[in-house]
C-alpha positions as CSV (number, residue, x, y, z in Angstrom):
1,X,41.7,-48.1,45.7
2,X,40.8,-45.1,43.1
3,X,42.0,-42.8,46.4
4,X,45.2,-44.3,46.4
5,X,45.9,-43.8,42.7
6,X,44.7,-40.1,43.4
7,X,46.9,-39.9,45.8
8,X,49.8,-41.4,44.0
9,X,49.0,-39.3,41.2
10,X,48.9,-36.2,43.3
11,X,52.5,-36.8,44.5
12,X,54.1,-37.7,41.3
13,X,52.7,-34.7,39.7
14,X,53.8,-32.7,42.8
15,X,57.5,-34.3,42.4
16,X,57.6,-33.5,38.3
17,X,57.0,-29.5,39.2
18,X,59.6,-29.6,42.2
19,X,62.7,-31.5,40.3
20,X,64.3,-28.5,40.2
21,X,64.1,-28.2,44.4
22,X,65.8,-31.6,44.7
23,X,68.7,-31.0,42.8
24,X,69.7,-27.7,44.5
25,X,68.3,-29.2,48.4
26,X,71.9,-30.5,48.9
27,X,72.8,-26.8,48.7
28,X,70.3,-25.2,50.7
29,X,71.2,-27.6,53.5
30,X,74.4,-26.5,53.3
31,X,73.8,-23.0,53.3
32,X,71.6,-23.4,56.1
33,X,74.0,-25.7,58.2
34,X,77.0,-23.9,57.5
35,X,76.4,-20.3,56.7
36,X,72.9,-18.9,58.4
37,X,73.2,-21.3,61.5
38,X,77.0,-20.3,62.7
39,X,75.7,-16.3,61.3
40,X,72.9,-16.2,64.0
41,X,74.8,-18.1,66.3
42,X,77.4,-15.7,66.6
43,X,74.9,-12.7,66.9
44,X,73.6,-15.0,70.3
45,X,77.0,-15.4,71.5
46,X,78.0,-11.6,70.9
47,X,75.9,-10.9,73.9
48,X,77.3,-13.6,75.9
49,X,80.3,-13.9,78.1
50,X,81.7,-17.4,75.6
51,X,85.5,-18.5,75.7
52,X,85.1,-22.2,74.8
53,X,86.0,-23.5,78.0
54,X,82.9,-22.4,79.6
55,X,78.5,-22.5,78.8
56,X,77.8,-19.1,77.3
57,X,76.7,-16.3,79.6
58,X,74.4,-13.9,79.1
59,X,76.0,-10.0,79.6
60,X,73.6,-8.1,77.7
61,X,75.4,-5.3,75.5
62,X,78.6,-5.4,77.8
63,X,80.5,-6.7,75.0
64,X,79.9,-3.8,72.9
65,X,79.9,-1.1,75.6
66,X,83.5,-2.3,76.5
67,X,84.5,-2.5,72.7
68,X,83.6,1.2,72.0
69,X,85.0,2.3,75.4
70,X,87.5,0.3,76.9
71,X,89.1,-1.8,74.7
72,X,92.5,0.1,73.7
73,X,93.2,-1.7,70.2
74,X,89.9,-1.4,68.7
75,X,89.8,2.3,67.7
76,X,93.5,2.4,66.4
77,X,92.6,-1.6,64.0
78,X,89.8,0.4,62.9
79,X,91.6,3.5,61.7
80,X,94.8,0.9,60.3
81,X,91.8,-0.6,58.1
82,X,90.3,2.2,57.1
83,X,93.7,3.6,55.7
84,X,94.3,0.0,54.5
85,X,90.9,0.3,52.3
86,X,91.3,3.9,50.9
87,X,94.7,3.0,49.9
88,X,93.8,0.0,48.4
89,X,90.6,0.2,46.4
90,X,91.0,3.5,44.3
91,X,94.7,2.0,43.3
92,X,93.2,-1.5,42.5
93,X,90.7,-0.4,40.2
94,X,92.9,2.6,38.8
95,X,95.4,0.2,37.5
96,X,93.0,-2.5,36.9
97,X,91.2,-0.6,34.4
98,X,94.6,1.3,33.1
99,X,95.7,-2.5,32.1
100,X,92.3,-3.1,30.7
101,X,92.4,-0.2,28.3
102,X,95.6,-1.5,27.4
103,X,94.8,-5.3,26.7
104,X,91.5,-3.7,25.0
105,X,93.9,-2.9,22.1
106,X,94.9,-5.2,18.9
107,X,98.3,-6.3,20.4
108,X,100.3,-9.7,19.1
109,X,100.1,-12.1,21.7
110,X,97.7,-10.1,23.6
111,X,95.9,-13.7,25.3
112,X,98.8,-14.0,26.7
113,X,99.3,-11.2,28.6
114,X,95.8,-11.3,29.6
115,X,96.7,-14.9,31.6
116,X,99.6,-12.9,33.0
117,X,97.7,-10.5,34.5
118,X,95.3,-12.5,35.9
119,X,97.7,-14.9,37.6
120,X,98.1,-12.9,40.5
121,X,95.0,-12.7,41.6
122,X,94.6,-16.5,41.7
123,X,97.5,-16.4,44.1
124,X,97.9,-13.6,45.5
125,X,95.6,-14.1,48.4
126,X,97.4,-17.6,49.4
127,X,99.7,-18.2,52.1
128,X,102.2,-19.2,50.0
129,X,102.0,-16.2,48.0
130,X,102.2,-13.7,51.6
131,X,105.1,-16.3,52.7
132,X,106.8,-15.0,49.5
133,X,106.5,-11.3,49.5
134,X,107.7,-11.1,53.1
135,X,110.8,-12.4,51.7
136,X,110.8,-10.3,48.4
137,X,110.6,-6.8,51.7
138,X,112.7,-8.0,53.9
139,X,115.7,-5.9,54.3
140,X,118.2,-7.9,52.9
141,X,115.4,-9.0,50.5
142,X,115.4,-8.8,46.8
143,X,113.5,-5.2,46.4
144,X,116.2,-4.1,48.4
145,X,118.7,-5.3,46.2
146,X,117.2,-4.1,43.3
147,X,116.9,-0.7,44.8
148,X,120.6,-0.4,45.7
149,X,121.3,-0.5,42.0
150,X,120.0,3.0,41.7
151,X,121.3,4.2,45.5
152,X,118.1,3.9,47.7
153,X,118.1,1.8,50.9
154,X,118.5,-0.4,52.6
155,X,114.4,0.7,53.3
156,X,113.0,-1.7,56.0
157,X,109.5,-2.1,54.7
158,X,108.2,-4.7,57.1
159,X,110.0,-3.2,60.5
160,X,109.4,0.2,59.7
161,X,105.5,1.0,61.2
162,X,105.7,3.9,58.1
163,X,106.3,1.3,55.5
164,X,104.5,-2.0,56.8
165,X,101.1,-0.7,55.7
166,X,102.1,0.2,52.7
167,X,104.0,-3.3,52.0
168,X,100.7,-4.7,52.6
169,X,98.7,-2.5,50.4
170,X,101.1,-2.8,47.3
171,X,100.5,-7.2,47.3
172,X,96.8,-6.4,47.5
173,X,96.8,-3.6,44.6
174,X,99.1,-6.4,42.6
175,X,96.0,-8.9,42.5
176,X,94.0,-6.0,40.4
177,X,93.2,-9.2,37.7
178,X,89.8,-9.8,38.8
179,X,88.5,-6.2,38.6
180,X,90.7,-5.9,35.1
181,X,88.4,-9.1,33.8
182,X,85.8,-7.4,34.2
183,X,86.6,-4.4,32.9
184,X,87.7,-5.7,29.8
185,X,84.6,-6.6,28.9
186,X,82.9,-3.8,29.8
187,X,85.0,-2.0,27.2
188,X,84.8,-4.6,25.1
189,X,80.6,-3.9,25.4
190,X,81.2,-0.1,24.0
191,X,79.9,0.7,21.0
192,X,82.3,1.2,18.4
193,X,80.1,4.2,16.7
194,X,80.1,6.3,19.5
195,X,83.6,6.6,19.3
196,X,83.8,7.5,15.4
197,X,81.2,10.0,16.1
198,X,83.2,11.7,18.8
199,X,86.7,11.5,16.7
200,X,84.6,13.1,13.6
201,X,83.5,16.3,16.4
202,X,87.2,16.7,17.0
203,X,87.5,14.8,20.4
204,X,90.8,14.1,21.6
205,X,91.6,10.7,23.4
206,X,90.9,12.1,26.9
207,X,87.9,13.0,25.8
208,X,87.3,10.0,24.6
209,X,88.1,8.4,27.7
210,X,86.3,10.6,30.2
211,X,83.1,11.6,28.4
212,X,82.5,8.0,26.6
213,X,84.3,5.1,27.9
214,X,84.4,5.9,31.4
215,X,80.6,7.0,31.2
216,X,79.7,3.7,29.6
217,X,81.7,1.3,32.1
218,X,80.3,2.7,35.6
219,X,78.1,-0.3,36.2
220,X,81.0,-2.5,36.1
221,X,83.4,0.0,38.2
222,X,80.1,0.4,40.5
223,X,80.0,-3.7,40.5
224,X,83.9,-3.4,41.2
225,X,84.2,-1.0,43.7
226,X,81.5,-2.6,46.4
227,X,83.6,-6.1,46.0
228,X,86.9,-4.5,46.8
229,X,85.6,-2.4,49.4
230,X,84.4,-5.7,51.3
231,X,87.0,-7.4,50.4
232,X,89.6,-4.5,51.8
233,X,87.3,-4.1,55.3
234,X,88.0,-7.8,55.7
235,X,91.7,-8.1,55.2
236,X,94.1,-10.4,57.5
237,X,96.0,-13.1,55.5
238,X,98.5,-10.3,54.5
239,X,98.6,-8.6,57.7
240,X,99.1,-12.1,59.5
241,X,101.6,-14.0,57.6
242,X,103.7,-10.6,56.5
243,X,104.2,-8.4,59.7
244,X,101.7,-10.2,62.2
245,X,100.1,-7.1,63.0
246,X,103.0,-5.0,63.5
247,X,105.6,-3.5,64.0
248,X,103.7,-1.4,66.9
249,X,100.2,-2.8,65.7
250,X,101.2,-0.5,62.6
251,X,99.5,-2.9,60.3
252,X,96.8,-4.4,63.1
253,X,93.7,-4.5,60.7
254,X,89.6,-5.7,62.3
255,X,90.7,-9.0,60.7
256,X,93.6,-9.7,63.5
257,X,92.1,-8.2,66.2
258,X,89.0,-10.6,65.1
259,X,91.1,-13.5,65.2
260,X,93.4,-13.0,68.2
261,X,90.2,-12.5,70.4
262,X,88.7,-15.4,69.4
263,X,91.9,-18.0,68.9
264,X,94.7,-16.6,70.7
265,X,92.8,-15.3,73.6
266,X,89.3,-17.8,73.0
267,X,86.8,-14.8,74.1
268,X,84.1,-16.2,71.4
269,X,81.6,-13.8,72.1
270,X,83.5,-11.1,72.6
271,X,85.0,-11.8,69.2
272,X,81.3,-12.4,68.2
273,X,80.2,-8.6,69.1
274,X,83.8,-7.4,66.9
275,X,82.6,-9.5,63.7
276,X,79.0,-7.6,64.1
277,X,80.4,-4.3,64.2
278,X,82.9,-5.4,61.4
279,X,79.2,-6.5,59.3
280,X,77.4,-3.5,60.2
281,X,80.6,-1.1,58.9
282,X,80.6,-3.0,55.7
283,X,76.8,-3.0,55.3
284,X,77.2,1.3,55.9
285,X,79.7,1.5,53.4
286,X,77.6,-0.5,50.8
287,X,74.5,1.2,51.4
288,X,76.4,4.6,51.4
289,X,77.8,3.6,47.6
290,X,75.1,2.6,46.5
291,X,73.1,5.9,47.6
292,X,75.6,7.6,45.9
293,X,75.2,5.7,42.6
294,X,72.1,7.4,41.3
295,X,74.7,10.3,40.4
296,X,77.2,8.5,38.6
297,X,76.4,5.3,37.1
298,X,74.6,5.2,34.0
299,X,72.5,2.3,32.8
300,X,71.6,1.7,29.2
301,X,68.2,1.2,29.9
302,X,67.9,3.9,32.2
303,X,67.4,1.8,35.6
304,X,69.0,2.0,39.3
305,X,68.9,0.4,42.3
């Protein structure tokens, strides 16, 4: 009998210092189930010959070997994304933070604009959103129409394979409101005395800008720039509902190829070896930034990575 109670004891004392593991179990399950599971699986079936209709086959590192060497759209997707990201990330955060040193100033109704900005990147990465902006550049579309005012166009900026990348780019740099959030309050985390001091040396506003509040905010552009380099690597909702990938695979990001191998075509583990190599670029390009950020981000308290 006294064993039991032990025992009893032991337990309920064993549940009271794991309450917190309880409440958050729901969420490691699903974690587990749904994110780590299909993330190995995927790395199985990229060495495996898988197309839904059949058991997965073993091939070793065929799928690979073929996508470095004989697969014809693989190179040119990779170079359309790579223009696609160096496009888009420096312009993103360039007029991100340009509209958060603006909003940063005492301006009636300035809440409001703040919401305004922000808007589009709530939407802008919806179908709805892409659905609209094809319309906006399509030839007879209402860019167009505007432009004709001042004697430019008709410019066909979804059938044209120099323009279609660029139509792209221009929604993604419109949904800056995310990286100008936090921006904001990075500025909004500046103290106010270095700025006296510097105005009572005789610095001008550049100065300002470039040897205090730029200084000051690179853990946030640091913070900003790794999310919207993944993010840009990753791209297809654009490139899908707005050009489909072309004209002339002009606009054929990883993301399209990704999905046409696996849904159009159903080679899973073909498209399994494709979303590795797509991982392993982005995991390059982060480690790469972050090497680099020893040099130009500045902590308060002195720290890196």
């Amino acid at each position: 009998m006294e064993t039991n109670i032990k025992r009893r004891k032991a337990i309920i004392n064993w549940i009271n210092k794991n309450k917190g593991l309880f409440f958050i179990l729901p969420w490691i399950i699903g974690v587990a189930w749904f994110q780590f599971y299909p993330f190995a699986k995927s790395f199985i079936y990229s060495f495996t010959n898988y197309t839904l209709l059949n058991q997965p086959k073993f091939v070793g590192l065929t799928n690979y070997i073929r996508l470095f060497t004989q697969d014809m759209e693989f190179w040119p997707s990779l170079r359309v994304t790579g223009i696609y990201a160096l496009v888009v990330v420096p312009f993103k955060l360039a007029f991100a933070l340009l509209i958060a040193l603006i909003l940063n100033m005492k301006i009636k109704g300035i809440g409001l604009f703040r919401t305004l900005y922000y808007l589009p990147s709530i939407l802008g990465g919806s179908v709805a959103i892409a659905v609209v902006w094809k319309i906006l550049f399509m030839r007879d579309g209402a860019i167009n129409g505007l432009l004709a005012y001042v004697g430019i166009g008709p410019i066909d900026w979804i059938g044209d394979p120099k323009t279609a990348l660029l139509t792209i780019c221009i929604l993604s740099i419109w949904q800056f409101g995310s990286s100008m959030v936090l921006f904001l309050a990075a500025l909004k985390q500046v103290p106010q005395s270095l700025y006296e001091a510097a105005i009572i040396d005789g610095a001008g506003k550049l100065q300002c800008f470039f040897k205090i509040t730029l200084p000051m905010i690179t853990s946030i552009l640091f913070f900003n720039l790794i999310m919207q380099m993944i993010n840009a690597l990753q791209e297809f909702t654009s490139a899908f509902i707005i050009t489909g990938g072309g004209p002339m695979k002009s606009t054929y990001v990883l993301g399209m190829k990704l999905y046409t191998d696996a849904f159009k075509y159903y080679k899973m583990g073909y498209a399994s070896a494709l979303s590795w190599i797509m991982f392993f670029i982005i995991i390059c390009m982060t480690l790469l930034v972050f090497r680099s950020s020893s040099a130009w981000v500045y902590y308060e308290d002195g720290g890196d990575f």
